[in-house]
Gaussian input, Z-matrix of N, CA and C with variables (Angstrom, degrees):
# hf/3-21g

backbone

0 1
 N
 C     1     B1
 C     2     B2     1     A1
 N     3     B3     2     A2     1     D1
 C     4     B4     3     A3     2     D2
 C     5     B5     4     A4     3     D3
 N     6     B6     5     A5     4     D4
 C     7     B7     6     A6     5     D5
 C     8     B8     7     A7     6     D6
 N     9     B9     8     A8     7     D7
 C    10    B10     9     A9     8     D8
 C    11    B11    10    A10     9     D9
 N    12    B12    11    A11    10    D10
 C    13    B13    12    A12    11    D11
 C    14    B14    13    A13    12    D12
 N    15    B15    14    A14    13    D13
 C    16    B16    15    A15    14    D14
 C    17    B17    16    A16    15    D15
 N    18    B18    17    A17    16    D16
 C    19    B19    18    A18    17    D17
 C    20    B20    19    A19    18    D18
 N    21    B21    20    A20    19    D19
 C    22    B22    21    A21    20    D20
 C    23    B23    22    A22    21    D21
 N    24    B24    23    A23    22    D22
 C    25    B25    24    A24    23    D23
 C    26    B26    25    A25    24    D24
 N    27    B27    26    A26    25    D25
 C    28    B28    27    A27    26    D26
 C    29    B29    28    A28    27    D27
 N    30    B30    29    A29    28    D28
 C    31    B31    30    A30    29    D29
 C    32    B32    31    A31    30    D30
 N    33    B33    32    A32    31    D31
 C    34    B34    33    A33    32    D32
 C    35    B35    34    A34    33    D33
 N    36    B36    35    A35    34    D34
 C    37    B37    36    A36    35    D35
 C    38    B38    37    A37    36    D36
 N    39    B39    38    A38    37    D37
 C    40    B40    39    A39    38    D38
 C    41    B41    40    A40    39    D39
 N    42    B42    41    A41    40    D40
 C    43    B43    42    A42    41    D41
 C    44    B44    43    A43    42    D42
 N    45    B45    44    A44    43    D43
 C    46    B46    45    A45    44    D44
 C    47    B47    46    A46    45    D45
 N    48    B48    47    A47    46    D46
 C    49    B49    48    A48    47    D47
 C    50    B50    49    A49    48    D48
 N    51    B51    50    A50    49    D49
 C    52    B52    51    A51    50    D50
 C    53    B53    52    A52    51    D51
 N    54    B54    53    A53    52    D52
 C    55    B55    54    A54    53    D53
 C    56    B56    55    A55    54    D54
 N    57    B57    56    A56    55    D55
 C    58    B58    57    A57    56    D56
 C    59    B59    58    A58    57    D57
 N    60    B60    59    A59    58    D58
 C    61    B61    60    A60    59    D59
 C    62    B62    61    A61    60    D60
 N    63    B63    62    A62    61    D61
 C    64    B64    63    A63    62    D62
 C    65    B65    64    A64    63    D63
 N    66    B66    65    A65    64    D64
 C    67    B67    66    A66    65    D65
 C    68    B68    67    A67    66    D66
 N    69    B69    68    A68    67    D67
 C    70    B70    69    A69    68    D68
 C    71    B71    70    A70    69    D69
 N    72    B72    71    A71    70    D70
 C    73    B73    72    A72    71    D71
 C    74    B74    73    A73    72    D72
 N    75    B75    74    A74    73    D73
 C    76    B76    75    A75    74    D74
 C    77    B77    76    A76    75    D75
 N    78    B78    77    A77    76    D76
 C    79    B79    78    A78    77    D77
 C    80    B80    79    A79    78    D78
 N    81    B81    80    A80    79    D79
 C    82    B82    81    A81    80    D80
 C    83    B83    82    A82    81    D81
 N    84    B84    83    A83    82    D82
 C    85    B85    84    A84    83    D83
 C    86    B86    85    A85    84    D84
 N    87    B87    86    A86    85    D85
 C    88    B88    87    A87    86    D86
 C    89    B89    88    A88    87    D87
 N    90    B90    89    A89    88    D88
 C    91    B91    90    A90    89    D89
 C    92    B92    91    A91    90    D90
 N    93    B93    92    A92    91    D91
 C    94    B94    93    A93    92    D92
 C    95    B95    94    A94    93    D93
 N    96    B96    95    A95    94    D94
 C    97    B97    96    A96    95    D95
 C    98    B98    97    A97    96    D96
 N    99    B99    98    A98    97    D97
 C   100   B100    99    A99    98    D98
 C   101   B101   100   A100    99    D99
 N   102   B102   101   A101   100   D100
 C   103   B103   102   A102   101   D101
 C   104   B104   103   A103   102   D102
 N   105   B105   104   A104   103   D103
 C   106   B106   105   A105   104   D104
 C   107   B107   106   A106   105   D105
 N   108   B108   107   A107   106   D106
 C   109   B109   108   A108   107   D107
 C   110   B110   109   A109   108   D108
 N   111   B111   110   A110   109   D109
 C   112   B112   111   A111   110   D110
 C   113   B113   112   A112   111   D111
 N   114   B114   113   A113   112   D112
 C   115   B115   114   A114   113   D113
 C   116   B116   115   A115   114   D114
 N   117   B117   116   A116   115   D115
 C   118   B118   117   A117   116   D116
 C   119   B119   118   A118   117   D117
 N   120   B120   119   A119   118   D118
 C   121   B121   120   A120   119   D119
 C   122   B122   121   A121   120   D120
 N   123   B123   122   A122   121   D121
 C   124   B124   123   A123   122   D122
 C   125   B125   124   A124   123   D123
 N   126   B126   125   A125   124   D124
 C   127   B127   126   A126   125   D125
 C   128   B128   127   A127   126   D126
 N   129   B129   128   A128   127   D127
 C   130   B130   129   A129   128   D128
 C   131   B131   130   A130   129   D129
 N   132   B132   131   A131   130   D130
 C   133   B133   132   A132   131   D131
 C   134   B134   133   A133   132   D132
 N   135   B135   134   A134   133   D133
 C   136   B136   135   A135   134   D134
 C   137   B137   136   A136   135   D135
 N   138   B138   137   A137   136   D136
 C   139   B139   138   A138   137   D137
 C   140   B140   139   A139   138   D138
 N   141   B141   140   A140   139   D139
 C   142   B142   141   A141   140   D140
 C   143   B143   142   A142   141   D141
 N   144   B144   143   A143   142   D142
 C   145   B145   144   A144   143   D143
 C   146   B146   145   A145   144   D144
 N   147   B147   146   A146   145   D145
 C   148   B148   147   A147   146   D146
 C   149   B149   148   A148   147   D147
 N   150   B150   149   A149   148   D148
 C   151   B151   150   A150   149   D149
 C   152   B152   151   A151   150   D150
 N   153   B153   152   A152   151   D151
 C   154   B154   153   A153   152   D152
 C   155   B155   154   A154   153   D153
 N   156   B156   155   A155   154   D154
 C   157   B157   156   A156   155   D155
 C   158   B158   157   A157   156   D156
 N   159   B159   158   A158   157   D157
 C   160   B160   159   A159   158   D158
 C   161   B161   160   A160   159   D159
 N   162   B162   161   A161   160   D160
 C   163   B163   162   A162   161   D161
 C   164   B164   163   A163   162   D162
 N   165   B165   164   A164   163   D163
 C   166   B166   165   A165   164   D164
 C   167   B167   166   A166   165   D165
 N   168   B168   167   A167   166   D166
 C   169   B169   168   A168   167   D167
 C   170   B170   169   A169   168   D168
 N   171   B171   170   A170   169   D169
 C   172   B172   171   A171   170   D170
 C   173   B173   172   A172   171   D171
 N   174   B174   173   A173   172   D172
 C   175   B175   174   A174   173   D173
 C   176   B176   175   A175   174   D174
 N   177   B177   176   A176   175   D175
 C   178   B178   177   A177   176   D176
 C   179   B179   178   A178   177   D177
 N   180   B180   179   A179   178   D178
 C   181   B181   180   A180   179   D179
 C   182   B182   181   A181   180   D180
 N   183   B183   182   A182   181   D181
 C   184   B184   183   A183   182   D182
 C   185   B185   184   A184   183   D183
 N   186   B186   185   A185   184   D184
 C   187   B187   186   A186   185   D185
 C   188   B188   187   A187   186   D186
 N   189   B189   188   A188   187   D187
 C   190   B190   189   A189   188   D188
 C   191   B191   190   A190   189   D189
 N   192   B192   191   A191   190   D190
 C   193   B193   192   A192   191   D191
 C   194   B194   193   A193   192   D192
 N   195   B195   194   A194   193   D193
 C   196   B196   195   A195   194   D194
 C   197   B197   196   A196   195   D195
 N   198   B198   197   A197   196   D196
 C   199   B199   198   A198   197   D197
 C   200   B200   199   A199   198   D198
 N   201   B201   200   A200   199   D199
 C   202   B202   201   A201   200   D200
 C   203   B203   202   A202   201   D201
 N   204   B204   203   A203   202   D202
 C   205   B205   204   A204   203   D203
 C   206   B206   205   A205   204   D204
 N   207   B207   206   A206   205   D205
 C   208   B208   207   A207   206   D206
 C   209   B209   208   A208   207   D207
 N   210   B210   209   A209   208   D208
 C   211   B211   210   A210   209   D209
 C   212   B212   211   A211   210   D210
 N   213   B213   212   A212   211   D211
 C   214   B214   213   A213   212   D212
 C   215   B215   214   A214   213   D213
 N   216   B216   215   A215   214   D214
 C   217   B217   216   A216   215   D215
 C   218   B218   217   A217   216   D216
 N   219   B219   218   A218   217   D217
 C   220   B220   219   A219   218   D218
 C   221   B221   220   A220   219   D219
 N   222   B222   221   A221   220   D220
 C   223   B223   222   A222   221   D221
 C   224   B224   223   A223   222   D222
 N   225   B225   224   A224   223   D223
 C   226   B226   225   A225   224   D224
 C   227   B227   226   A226   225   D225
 N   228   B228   227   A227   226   D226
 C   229   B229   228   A228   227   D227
 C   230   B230   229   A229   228   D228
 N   231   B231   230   A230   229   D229
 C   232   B232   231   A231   230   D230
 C   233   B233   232   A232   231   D231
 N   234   B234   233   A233   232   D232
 C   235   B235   234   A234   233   D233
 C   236   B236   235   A235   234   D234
 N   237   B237   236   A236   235   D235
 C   238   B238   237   A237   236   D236
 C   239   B239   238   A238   237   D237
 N   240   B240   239   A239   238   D238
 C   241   B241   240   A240   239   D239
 C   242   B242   241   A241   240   D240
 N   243   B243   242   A242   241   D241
 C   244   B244   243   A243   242   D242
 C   245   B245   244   A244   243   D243
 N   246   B246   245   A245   244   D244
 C   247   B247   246   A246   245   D245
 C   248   B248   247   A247   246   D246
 N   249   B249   248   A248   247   D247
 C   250   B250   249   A249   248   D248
 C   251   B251   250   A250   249   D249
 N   252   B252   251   A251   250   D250
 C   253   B253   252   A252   251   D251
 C   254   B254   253   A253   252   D252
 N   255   B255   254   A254   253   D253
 C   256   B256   255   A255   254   D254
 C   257   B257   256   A256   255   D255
 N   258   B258   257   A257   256   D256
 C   259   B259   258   A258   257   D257
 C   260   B260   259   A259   258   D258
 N   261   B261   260   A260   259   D259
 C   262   B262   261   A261   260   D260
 C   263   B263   262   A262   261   D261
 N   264   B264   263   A263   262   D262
 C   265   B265   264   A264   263   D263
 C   266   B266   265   A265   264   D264
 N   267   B267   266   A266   265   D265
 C   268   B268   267   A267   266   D266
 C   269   B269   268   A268   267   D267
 N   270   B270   269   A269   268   D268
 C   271   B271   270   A270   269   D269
 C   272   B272   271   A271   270   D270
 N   273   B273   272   A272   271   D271
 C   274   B274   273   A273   272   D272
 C   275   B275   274   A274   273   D273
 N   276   B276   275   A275   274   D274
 C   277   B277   276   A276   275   D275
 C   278   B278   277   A277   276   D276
 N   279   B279   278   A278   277   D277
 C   280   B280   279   A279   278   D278
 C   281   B281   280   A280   279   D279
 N   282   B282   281   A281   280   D280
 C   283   B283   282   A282   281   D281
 C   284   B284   283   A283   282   D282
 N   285   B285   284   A284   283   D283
 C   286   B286   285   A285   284   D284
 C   287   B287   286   A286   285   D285
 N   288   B288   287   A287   286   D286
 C   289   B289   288   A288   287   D287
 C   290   B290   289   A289   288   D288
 N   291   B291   290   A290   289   D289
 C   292   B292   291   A291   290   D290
 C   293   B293   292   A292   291   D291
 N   294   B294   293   A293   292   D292
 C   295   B295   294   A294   293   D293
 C   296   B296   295   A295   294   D294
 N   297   B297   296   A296   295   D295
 C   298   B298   297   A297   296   D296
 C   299   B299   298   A298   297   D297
 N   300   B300   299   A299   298   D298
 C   301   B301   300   A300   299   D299
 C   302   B302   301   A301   300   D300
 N   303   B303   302   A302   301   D301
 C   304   B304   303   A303   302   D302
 C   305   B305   304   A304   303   D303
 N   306   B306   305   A305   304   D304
 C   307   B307   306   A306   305   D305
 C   308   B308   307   A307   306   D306
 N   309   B309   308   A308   307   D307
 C   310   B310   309   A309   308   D308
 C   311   B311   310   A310   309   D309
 N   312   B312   311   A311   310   D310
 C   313   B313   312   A312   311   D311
 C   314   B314   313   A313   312   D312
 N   315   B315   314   A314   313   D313
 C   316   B316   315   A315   314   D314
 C   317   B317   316   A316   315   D315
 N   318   B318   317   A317   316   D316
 C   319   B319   318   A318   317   D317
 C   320   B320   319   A319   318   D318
 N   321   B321   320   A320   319   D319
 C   322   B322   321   A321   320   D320
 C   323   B323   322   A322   321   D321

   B1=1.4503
   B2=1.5325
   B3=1.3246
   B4=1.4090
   B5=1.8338
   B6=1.1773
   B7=0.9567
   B8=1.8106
   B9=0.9554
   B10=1.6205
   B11=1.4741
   B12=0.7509
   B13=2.0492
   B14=1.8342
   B15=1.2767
   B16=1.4268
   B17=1.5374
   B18=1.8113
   B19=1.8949
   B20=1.2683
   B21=1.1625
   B22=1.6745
   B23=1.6117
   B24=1.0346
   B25=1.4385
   B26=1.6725
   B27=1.3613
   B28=1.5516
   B29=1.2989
   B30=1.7763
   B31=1.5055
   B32=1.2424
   B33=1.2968
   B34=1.3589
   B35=1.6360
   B36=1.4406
   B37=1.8139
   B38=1.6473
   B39=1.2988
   B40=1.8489
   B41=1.3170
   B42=1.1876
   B43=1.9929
   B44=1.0692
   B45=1.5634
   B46=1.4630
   B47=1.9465
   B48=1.4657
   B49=1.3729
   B50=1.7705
   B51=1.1889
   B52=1.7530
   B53=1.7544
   B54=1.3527
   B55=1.1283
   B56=1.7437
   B57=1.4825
   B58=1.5555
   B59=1.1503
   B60=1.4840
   B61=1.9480
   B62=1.4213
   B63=1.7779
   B64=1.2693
   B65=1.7489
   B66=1.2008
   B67=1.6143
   B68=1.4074
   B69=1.6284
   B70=1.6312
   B71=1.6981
   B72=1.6355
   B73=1.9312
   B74=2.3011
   B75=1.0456
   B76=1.1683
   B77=1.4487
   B78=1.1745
   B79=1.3012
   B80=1.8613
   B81=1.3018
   B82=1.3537
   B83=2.1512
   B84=1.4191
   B85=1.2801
   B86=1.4732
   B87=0.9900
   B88=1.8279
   B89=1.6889
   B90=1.7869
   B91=1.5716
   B92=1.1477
   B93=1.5049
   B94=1.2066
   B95=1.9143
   B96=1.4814
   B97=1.3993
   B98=1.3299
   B99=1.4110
   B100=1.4549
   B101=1.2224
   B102=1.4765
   B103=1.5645
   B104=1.0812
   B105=1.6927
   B106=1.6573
   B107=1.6421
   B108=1.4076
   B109=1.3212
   B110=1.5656
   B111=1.1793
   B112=1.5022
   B113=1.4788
   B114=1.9586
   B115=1.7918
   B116=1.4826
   B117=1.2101
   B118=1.4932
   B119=1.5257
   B120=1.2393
   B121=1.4092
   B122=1.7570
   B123=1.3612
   B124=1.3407
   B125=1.5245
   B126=1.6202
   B127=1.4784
   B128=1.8819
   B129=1.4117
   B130=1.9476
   B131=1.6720
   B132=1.7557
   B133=1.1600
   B134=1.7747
   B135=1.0570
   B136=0.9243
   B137=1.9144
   B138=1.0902
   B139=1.5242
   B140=1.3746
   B141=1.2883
   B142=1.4044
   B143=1.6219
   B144=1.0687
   B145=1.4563
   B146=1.3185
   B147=1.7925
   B148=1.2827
   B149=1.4860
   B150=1.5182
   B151=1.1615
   B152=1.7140
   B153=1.3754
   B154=1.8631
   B155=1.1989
   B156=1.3486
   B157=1.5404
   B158=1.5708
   B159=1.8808
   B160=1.1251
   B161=2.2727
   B162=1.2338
   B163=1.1926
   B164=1.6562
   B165=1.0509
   B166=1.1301
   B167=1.6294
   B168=1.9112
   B169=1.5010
   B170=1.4469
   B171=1.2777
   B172=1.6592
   B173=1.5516
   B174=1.0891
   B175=1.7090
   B176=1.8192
   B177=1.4754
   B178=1.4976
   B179=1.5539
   B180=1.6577
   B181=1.4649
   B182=1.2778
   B183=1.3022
   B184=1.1576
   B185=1.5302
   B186=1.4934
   B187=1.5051
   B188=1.8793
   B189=1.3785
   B190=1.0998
   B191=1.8183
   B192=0.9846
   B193=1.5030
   B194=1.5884
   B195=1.0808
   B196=1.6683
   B197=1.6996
   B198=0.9383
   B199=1.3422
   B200=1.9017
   B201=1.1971
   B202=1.8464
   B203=1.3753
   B204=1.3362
   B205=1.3677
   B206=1.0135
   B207=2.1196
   B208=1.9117
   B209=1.1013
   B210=1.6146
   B211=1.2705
   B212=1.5244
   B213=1.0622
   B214=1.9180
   B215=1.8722
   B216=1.6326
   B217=1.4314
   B218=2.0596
   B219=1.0739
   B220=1.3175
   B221=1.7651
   B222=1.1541
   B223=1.4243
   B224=1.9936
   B225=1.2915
   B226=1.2811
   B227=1.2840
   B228=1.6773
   B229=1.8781
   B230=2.1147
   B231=1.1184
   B232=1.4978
   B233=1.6712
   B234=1.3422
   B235=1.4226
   B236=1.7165
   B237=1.4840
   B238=1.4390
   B239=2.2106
   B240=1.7063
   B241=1.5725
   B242=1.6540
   B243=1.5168
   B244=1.1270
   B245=1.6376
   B246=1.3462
   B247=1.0342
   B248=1.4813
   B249=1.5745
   B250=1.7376
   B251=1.5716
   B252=1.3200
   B253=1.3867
   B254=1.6401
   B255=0.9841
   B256=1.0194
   B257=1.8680
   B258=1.0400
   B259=1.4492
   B260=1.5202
   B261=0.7481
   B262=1.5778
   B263=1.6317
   B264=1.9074
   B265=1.2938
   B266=1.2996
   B267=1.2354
   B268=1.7405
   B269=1.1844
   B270=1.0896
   B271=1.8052
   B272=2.0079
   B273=1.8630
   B274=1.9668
   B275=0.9236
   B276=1.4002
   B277=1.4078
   B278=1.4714
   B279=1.7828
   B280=1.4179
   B281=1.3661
   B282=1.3558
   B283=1.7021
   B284=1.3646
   B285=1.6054
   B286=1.3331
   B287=1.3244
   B288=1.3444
   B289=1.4215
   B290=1.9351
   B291=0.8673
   B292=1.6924
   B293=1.6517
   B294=0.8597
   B295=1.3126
   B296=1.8494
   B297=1.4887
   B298=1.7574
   B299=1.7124
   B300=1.2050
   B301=1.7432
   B302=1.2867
   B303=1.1291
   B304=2.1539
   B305=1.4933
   B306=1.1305
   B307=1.3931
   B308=1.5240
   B309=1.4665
   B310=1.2798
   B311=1.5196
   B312=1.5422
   B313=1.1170
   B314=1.6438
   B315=0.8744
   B316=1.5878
   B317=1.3434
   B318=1.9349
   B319=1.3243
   B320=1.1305
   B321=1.5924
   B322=1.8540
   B323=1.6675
   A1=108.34
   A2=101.62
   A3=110.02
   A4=123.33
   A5=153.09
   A6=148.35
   A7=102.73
   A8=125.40
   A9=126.85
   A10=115.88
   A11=129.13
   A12=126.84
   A13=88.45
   A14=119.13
   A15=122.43
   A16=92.67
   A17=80.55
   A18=114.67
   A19=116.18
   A20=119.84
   A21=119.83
   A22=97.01
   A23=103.63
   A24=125.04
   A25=107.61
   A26=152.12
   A27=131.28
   A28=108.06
   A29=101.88
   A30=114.17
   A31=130.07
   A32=159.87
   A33=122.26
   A34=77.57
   A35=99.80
   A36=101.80
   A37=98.94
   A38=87.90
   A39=87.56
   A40=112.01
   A41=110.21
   A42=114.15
   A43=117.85
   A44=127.08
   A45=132.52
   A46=96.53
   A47=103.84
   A48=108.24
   A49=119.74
   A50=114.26
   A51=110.71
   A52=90.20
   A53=135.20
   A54=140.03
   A55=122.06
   A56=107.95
   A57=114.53
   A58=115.44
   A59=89.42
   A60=110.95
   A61=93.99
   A62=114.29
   A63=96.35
   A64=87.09
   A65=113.65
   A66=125.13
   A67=109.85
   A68=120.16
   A69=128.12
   A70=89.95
   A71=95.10
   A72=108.42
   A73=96.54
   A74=102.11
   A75=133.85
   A76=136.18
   A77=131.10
   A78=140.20
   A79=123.85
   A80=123.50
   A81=112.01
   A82=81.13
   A83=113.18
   A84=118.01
   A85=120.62
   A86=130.82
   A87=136.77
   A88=93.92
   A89=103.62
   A90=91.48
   A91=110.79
   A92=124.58
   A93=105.36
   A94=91.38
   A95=103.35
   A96=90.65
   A97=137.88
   A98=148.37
   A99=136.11
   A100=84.42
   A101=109.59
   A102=146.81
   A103=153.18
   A104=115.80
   A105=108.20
   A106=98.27
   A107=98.60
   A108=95.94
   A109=111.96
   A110=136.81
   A111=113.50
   A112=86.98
   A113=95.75
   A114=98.55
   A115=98.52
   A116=94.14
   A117=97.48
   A118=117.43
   A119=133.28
   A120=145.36
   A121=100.70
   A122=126.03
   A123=110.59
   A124=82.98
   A125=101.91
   A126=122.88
   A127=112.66
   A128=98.60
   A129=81.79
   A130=85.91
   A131=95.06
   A132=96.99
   A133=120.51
   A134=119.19
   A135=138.23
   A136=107.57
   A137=108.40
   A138=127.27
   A139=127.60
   A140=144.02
   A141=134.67
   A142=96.16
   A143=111.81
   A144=122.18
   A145=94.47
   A146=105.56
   A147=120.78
   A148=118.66
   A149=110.36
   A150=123.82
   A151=124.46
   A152=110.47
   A153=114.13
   A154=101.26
   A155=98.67
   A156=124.68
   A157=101.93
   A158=128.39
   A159=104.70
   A160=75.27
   A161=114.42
   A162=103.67
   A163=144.91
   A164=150.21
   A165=165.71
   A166=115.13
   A167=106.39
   A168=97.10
   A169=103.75
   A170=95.54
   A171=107.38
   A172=128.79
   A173=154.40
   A174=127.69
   A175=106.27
   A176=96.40
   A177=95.80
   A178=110.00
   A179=103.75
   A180=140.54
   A181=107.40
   A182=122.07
   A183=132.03
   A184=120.96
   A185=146.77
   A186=123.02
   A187=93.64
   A188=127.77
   A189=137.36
   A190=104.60
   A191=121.19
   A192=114.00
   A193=104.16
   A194=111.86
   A195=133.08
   A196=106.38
   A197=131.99
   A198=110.29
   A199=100.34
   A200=103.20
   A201=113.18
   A202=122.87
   A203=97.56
   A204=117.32
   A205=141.17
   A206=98.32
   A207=124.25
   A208=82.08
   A209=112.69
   A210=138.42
   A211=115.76
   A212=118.45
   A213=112.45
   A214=105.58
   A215=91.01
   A216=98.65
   A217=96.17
   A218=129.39
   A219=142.76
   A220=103.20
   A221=130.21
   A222=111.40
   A223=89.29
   A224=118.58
   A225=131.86
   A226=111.42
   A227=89.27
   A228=84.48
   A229=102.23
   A230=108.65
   A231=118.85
   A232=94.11
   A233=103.04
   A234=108.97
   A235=129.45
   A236=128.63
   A237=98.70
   A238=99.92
   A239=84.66
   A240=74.84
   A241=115.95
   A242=129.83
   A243=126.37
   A244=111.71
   A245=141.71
   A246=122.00
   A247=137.22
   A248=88.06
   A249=109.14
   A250=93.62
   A251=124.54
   A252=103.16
   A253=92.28
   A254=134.56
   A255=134.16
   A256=113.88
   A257=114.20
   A258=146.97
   A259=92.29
   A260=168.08
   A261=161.07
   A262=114.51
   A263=105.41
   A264=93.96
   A265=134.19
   A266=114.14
   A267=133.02
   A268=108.55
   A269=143.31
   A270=146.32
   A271=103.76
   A272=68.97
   A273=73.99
   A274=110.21
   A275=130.55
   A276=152.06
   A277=107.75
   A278=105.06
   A279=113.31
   A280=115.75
   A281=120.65
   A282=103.11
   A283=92.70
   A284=131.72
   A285=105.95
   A286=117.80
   A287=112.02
   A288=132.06
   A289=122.58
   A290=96.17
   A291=111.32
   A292=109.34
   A293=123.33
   A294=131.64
   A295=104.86
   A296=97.32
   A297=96.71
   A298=103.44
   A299=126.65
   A300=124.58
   A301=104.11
   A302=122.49
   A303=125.05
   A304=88.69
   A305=135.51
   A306=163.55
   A307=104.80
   A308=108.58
   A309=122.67
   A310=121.96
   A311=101.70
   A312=133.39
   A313=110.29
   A314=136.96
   A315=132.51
   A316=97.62
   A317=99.02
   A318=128.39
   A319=138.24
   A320=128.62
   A321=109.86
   A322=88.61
   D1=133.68
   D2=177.49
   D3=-75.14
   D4=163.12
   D5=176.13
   D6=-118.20
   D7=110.92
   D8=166.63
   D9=-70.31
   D10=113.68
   D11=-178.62
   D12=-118.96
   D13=-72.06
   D14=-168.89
   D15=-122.45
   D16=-177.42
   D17=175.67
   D18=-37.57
   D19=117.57
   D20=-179.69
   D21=-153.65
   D22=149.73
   D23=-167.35
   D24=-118.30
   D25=154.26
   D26=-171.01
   D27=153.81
   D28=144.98
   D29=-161.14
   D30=-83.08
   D31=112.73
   D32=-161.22
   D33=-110.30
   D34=155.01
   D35=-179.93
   D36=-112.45
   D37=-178.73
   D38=-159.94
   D39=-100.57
   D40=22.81
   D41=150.29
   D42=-139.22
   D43=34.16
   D44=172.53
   D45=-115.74
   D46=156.75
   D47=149.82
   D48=-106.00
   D49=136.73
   D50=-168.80
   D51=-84.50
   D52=150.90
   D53=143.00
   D54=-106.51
   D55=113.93
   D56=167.23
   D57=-120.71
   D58=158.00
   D59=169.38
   D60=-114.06
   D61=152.45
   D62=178.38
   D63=-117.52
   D64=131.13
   D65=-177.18
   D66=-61.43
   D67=-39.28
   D68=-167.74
   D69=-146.14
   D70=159.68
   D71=-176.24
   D72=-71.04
   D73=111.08
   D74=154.56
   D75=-84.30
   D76=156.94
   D77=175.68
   D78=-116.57
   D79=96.12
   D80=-143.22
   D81=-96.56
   D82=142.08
   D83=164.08
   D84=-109.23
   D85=172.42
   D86=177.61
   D87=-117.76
   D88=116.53
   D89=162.53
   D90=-103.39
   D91=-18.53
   D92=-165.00
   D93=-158.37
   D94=146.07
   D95=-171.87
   D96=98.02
   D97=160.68
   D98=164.76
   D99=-102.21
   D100=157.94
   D101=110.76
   D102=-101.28
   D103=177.88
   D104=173.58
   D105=-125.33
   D106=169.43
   D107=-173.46
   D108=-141.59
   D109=123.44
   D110=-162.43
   D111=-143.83
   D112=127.61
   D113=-166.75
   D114=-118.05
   D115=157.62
   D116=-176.09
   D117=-78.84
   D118=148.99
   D119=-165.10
   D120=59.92
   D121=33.09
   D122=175.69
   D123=-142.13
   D124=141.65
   D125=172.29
   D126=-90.00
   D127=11.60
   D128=174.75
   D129=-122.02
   D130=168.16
   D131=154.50
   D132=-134.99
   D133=161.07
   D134=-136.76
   D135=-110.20
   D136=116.87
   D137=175.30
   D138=-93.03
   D139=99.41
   D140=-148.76
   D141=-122.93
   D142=170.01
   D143=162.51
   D144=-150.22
   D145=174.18
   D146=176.19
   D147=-48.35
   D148=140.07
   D149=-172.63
   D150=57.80
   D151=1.58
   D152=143.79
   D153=-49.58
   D154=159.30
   D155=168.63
   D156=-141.36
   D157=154.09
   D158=-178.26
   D159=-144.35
   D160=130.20
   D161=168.70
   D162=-75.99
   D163=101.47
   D164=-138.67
   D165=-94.21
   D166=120.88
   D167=177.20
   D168=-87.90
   D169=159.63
   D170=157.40
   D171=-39.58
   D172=129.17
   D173=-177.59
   D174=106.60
   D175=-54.78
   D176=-169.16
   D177=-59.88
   D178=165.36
   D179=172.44
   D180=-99.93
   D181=131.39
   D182=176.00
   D183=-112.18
   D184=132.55
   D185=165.56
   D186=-115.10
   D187=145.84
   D188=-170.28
   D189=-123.27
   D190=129.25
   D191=170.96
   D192=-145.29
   D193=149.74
   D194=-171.79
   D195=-69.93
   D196=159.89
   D197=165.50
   D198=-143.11
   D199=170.03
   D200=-164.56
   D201=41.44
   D202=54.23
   D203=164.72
   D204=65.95
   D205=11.42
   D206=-157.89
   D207=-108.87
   D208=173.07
   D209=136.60
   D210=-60.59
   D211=143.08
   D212=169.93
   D213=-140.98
   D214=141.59
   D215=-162.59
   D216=-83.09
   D217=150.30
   D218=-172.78
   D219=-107.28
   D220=156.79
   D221=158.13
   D222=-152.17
   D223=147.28
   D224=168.50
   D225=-123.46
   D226=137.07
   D227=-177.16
   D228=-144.47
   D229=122.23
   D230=-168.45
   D231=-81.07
   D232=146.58
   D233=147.59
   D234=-26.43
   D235=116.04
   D236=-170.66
   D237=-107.94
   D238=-10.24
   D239=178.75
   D240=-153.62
   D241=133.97
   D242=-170.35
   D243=-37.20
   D244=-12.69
   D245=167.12
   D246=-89.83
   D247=4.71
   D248=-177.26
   D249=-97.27
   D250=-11.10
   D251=-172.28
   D252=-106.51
   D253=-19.24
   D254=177.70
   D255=-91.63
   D256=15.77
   D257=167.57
   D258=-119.35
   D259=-148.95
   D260=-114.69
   D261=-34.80
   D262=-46.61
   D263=167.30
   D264=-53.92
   D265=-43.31
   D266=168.01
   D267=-54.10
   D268=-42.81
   D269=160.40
   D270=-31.52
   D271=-75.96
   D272=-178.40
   D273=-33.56
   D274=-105.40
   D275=125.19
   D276=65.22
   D277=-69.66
   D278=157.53
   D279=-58.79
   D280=-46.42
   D281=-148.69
   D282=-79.27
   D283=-5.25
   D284=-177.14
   D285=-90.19
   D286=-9.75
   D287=154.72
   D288=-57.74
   D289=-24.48
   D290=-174.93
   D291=114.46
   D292=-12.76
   D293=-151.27
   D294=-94.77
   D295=109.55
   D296=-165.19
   D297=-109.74
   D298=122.70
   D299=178.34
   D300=-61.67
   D301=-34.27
   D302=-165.29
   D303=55.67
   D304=78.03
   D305=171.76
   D306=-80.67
   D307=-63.25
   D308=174.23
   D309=138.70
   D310=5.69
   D311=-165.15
   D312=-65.42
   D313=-176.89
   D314=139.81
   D315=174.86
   D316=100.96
   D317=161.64
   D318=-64.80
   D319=103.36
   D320=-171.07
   D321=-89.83

C-alpha cells in the first residue's frame, strides 16, 4: 500500500489492484485510461475516465483498478496553498447553491 503525502503522478496496470491511504485531503485525476475506485467508508464505487477528478479525505483508503484491459495513468495533487483551499471551498459552497464556475473541473 501506497501512502499519498504530496503530488505524484502513477500507473496502475491492467491486472494489478493499486492500494492507497491518502495522508492529507487531495484531488485524485484520470490522465489516461478508465478506472475504478473503491473508498473506504463509502458504499458506491466509482468509475472515472480521463480528465475526472474525484476529491479525497485525509484518513481514507483507497483501492484503484484499471478497467478494459489498459493500463491507466493516476495523478494526485494536494492543496499547495491556503488560497487554493479556500478557492475550492467557494466552488462547493457555490455549486450547492446552483452556481457552477466551468473551471474545468468535473467532480464525482
Amino acid at each position: 500500500m501506497r501512502e499519498i503525502s504530496s503530488d505524484i503522478t502513477f500507473e496502475v496496470s491492467a491486472d494489478q489492484v493499486a492500494s492507497v491511504r491518502v495522508a492529507r485531503s487531495t484531488r485524485l485525476t484520470v490522465h489516461c485510461g478508465a478506472v475504478w475506485v473503491t473508498r473506504s467508508d463509502d458504499v458506491a464505487d466509482y468509475w472515472l475516465e480521463p480528465g475526472h477528478t474525484l476529491r479525497l479525505r485525509r484518513g481514507e483508503r483507497l483501492w484503484i483498478g484499471a478497467e478494459q484491459g489498459r493500463a491507466a495513468w493516476v495523478a494526485f495533487a494536494t492543496p499547495a496553498r491556503v488560497s487554493e483551499r479556500v478557492a475550492d471551498w467557494a466552488t462547493r459552497l457555490a455549486a450547492r447553491w446552483g452556481i457552477h464556475a466551468r473551471d474545468g473541473w468535473r467532480t464525482v
